[in-house]
N, C-alpha and C positions, 0 to 999 in steps of 0.2 A: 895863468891857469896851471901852468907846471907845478906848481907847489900842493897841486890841492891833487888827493885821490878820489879819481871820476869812474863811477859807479853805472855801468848802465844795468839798467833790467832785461832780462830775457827778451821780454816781449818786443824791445825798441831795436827792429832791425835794421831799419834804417839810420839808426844812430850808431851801429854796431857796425855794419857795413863802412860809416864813413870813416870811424876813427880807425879801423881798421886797413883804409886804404887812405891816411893822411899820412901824408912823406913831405919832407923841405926840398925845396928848390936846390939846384946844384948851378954852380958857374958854368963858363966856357972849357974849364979844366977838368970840369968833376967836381968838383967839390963841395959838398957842403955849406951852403948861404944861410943866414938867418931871416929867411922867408919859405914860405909853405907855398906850394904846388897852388895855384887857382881853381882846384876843382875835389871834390869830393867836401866842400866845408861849409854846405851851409847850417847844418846843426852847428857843427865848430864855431862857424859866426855867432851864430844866433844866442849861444853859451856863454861868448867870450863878453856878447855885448850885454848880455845877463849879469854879468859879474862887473862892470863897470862900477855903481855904487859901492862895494865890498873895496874894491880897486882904491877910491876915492878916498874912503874911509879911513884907512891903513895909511893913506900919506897925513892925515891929520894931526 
């Protein structure tokens, strides 16, 4: 989904809310992991798993 410009509307503030408090996971060190925090995602899920067909498609 990184690649795509995500749009929300005004009115979705609970969507507005989440992506707004969606942050990656950090190590034992601090740092920066390539996994997202378990909480504030379930639009994020719900999006990601929306897009799976598109996903599919593109490896064709």
């Amino acid at each position: 989904m990184q690649q795509f410009d995500i749009y929300i509307h005004p009115s979705c503030t609970n969507a507005a809310m989440e992506f707004g408090n969606y942050v990656w996971d950090r190590n034992k060190e601090g740092k920066f992991i390539n996994r997202p925090i378990d909480d504030y995602n379930h639009f994020t899920d719900a999006l990601r798993y929306s897009m799976e067909p598109i996903k599919k498609r593109s490896r064709i």
